[in-house]
N, CA, C and O of each residue as an XYZ file, in Angstrom:
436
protein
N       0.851     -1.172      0.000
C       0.000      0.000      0.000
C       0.892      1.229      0.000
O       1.890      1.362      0.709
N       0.298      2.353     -1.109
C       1.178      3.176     -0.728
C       1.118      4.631      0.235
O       0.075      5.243      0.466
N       2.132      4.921      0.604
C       1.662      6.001      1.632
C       0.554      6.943      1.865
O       0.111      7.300      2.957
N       0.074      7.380      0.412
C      -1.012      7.911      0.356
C      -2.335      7.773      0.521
O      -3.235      8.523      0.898
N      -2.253      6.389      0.073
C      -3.505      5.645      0.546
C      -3.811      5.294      1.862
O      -4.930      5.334      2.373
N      -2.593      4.893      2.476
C      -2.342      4.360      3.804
C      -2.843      5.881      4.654
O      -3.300      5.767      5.791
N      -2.718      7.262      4.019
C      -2.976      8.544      4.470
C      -4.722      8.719      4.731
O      -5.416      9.099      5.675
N      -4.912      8.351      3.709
C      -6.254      8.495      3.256
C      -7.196      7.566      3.743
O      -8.363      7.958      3.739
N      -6.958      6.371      4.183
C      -7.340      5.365      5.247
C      -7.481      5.647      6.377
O      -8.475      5.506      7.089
N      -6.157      6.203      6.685
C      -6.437      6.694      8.283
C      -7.300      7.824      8.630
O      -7.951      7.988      9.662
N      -7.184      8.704      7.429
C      -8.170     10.124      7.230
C      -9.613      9.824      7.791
O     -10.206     10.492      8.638
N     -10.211      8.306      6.940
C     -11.407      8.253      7.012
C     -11.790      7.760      7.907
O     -12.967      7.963      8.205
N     -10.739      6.649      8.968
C     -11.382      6.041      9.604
C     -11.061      7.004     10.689
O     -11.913      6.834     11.561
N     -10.042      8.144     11.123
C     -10.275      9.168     12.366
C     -11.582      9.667     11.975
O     -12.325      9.415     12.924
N     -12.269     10.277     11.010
C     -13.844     10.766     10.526
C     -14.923      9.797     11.253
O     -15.877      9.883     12.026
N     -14.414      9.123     10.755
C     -15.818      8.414     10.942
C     -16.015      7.574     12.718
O     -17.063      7.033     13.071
N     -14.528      7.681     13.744
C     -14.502      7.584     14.616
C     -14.940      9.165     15.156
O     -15.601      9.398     16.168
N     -14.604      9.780     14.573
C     -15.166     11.346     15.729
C     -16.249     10.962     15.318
O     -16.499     10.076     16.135
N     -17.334     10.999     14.423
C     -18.617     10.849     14.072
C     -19.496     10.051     14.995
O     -20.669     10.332     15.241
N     -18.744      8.906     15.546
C     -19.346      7.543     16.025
C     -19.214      8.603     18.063
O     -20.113      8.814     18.878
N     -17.926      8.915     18.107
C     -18.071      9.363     19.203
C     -18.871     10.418     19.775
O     -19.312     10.505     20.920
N     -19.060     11.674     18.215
C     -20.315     12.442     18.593
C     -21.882     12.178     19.051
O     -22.580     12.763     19.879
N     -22.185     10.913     18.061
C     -23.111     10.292     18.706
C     -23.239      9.789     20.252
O     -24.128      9.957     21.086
N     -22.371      9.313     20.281
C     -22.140      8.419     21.742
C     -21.914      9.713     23.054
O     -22.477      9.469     24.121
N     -21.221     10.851     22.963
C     -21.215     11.838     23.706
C     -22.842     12.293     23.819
O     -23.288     12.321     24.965
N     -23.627     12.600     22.878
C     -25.079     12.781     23.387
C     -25.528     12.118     23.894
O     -26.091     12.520     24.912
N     -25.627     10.269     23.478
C     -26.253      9.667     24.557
C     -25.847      9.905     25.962
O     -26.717      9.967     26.831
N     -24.399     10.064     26.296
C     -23.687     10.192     27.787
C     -24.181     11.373     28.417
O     -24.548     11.382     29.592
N     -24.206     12.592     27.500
C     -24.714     13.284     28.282
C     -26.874     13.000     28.501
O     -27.583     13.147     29.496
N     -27.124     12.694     27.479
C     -28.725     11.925     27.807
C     -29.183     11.589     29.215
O     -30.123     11.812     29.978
N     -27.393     10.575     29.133
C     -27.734      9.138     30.112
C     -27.254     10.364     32.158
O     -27.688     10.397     33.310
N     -26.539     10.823     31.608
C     -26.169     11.504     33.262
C     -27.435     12.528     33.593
O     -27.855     12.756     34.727
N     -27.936     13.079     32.404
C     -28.933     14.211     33.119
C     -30.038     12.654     33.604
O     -30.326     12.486     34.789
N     -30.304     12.120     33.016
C     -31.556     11.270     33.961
C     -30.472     10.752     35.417
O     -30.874     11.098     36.528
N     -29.356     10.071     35.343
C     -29.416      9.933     36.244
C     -29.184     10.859     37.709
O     -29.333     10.557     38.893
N     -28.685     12.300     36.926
C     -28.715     13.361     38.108
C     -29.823     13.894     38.740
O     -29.831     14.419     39.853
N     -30.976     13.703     37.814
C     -32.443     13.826     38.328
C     -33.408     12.967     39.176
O     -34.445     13.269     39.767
N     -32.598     11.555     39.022
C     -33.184     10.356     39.562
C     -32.347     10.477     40.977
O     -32.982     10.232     42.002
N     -31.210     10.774     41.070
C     -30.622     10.870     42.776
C     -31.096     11.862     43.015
O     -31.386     11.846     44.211
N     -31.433     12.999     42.459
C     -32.052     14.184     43.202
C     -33.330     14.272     43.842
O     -33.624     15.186     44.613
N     -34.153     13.253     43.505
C     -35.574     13.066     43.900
C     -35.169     12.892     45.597
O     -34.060     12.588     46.037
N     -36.410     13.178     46.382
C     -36.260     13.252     47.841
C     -37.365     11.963     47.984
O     -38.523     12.021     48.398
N     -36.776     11.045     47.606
C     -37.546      9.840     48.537
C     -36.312      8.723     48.478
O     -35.217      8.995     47.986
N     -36.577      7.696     48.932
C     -35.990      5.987     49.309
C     -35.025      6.087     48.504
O     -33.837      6.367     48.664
N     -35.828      5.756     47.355
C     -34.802      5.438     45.724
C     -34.092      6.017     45.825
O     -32.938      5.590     45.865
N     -34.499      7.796     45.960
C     -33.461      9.086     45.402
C     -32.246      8.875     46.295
O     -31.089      8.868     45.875
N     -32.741      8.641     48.025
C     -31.488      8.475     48.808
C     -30.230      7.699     48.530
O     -29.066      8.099     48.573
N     -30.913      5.964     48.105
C     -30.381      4.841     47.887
C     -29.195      5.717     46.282
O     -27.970      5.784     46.182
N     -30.014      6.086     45.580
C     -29.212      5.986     44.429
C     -27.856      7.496     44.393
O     -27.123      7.904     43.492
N     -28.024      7.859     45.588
C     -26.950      9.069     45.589
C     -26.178      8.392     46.792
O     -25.031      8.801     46.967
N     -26.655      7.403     47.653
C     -25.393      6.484     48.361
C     -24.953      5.678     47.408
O     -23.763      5.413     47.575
N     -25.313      5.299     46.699
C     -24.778      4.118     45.336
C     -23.320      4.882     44.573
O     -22.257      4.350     44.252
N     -23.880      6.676     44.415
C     -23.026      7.277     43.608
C     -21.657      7.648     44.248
O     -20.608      7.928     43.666
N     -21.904      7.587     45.542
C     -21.010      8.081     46.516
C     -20.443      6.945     46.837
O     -19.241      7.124     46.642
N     -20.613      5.901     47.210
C     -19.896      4.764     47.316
C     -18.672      4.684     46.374
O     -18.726      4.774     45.147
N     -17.259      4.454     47.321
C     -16.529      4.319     46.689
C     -16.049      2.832     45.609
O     -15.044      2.597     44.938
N     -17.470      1.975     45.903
C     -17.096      0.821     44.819
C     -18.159      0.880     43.485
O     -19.316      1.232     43.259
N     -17.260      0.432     42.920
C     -17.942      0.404     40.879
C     -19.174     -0.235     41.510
O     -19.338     -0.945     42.503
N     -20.276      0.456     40.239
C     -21.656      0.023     40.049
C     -21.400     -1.664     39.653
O     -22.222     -2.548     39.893
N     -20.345     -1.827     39.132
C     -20.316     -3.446     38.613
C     -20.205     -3.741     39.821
O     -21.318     -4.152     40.151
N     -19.374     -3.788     40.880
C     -18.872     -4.665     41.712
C     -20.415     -4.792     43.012
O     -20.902     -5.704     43.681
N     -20.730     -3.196     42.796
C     -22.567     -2.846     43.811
C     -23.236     -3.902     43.146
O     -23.577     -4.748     43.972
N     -23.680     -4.306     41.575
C     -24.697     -4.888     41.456
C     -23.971     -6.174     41.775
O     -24.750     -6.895     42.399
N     -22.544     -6.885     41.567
C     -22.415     -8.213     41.740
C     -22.554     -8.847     42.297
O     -22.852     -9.997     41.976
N     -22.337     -8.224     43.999
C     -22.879     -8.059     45.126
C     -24.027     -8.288     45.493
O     -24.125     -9.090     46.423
N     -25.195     -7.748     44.979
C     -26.265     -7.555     45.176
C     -27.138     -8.595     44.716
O     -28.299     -8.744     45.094
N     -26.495     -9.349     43.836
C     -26.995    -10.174     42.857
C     -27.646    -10.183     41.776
O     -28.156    -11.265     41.485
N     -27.796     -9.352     41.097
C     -28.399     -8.542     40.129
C     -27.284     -7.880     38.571
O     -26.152     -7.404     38.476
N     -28.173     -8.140     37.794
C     -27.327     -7.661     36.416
C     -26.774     -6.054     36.404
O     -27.203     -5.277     37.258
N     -25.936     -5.670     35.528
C     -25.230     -4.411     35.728
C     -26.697     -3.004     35.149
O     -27.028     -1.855     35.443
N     -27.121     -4.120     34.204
C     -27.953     -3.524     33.601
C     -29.324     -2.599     34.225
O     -29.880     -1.527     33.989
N     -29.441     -3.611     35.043
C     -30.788     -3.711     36.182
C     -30.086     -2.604     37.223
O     -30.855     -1.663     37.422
N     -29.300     -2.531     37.663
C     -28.440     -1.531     38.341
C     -28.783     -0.180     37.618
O     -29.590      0.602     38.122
N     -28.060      0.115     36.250
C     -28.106      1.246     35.544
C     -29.370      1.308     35.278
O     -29.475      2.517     35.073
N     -30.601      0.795     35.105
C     -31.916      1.273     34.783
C     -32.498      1.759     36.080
O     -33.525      2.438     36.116
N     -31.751      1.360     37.252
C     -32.632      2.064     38.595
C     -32.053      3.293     38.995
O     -32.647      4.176     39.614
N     -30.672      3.327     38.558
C     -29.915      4.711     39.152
C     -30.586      5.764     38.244
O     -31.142      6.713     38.798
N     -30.584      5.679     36.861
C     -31.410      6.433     36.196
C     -32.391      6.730     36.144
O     -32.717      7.587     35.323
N     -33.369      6.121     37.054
C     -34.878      6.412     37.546
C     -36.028      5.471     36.215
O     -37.249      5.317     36.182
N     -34.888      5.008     35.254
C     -35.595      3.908     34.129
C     -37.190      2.854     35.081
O     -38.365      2.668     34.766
N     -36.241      2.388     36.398
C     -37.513      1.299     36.688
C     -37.432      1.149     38.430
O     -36.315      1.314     38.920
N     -38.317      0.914     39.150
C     -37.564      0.551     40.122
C     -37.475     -0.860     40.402
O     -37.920     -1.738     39.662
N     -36.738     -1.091     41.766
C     -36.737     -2.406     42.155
C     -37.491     -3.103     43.128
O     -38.069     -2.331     43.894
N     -37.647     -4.100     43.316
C     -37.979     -4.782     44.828
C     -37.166     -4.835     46.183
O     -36.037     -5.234     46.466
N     -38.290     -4.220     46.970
C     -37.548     -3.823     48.394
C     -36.185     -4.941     48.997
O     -35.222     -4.636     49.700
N     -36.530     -6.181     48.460
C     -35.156     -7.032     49.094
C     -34.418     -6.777     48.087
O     -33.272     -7.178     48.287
N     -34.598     -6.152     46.809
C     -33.262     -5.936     45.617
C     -32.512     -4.602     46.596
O     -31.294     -4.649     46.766
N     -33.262     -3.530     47.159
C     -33.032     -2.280     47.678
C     -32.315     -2.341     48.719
O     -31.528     -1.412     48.904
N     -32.389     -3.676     49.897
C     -31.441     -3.658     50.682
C     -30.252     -4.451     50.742
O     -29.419     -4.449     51.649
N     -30.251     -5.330     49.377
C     -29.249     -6.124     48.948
C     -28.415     -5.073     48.508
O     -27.256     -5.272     48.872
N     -28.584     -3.863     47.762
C     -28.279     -2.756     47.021
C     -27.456     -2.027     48.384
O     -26.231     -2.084     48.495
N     -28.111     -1.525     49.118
C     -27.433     -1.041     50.206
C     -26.627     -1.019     51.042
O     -26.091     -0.078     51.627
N     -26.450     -2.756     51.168
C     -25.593     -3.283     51.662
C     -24.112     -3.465     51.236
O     -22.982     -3.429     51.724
N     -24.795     -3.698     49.955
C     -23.297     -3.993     48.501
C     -22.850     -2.211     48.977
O     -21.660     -1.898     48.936
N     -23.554     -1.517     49.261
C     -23.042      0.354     48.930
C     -22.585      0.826     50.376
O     -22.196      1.969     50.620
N     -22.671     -0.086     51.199
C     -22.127     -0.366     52.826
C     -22.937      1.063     53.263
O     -22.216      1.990     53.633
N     -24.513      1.295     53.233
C     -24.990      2.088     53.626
C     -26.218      1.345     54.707
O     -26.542      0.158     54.754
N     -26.615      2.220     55.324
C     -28.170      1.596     56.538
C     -28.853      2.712     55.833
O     -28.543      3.855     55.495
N     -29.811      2.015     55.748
C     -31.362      2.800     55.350
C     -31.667      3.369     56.638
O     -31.181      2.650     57.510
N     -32.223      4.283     57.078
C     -32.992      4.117     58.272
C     -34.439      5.068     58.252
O     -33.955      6.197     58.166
N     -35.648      5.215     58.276
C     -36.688      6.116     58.114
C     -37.378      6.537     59.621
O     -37.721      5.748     60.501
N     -37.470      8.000     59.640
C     -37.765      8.526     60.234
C     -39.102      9.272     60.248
O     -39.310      9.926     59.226
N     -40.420      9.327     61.553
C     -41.535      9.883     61.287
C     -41.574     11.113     61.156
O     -40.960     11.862     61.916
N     -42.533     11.658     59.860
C     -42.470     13.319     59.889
C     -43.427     13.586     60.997
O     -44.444     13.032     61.414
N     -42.698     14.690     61.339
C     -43.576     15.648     62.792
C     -44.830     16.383     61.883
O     -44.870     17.180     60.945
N     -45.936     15.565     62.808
C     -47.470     15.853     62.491
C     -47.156     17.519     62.371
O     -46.210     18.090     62.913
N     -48.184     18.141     61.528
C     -48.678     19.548     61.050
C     -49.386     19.569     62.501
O     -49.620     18.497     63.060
N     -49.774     20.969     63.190
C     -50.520     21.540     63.666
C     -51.450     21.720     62.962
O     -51.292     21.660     61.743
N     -52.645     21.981     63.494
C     -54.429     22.570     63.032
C     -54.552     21.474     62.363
O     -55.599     21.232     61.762
């Protein structure tokens, strides 16, 4: 092959790799705004899934733990689905966190 071609090869395939990565940068950013909205929620989940983020171990190693696919992991941090309460404290545990719930103080009148 000669150099030029060998030029012109590489030309197309850096193109068509930025191309592939522009795509893939929108989904990433897609994929973080749901999941920054899904830990931000003020209930169970929202708590669970911003101790998940804070945990210093990989989401792989949280769901392996937990017993559960990586997948099933990433569809709950993102607010995609939720889980079942024994998936939630299997989850918690893998994220070395305690749940604990507290009663809201009754309203007056």
């Amino acid at each position: 092959m000669n150099p030029s071609n060998t030029f012109a090869a590489l030309l197309l395939q850096v193109r068509q790799d930025r191309d592939t990565i522009a795509c893939e940068l929108d989904s990433l950013a897609l994929q973080n705004e749901r999941l920054h909205a899904a830990a931000a929620a003020d209930t169970l989940s929202g708590h669970l899934r911003r101790a998940i983020h804070a945990s210093r171990r990989s989401p792989a190693a949280i769901a392996q733990e937990a017993g559960i696919e990586i997948g099933a992991l990433t569809g709950f941090l993102e607010g995609q689905h939720g889980l079942p309460s024994e998936v939630l404290d299997r989850l918690a545990r893998a994220a070395g966190v305690v749940v604990s719930v507290s009663r809201l103080r009754e309203k007056d009148g």
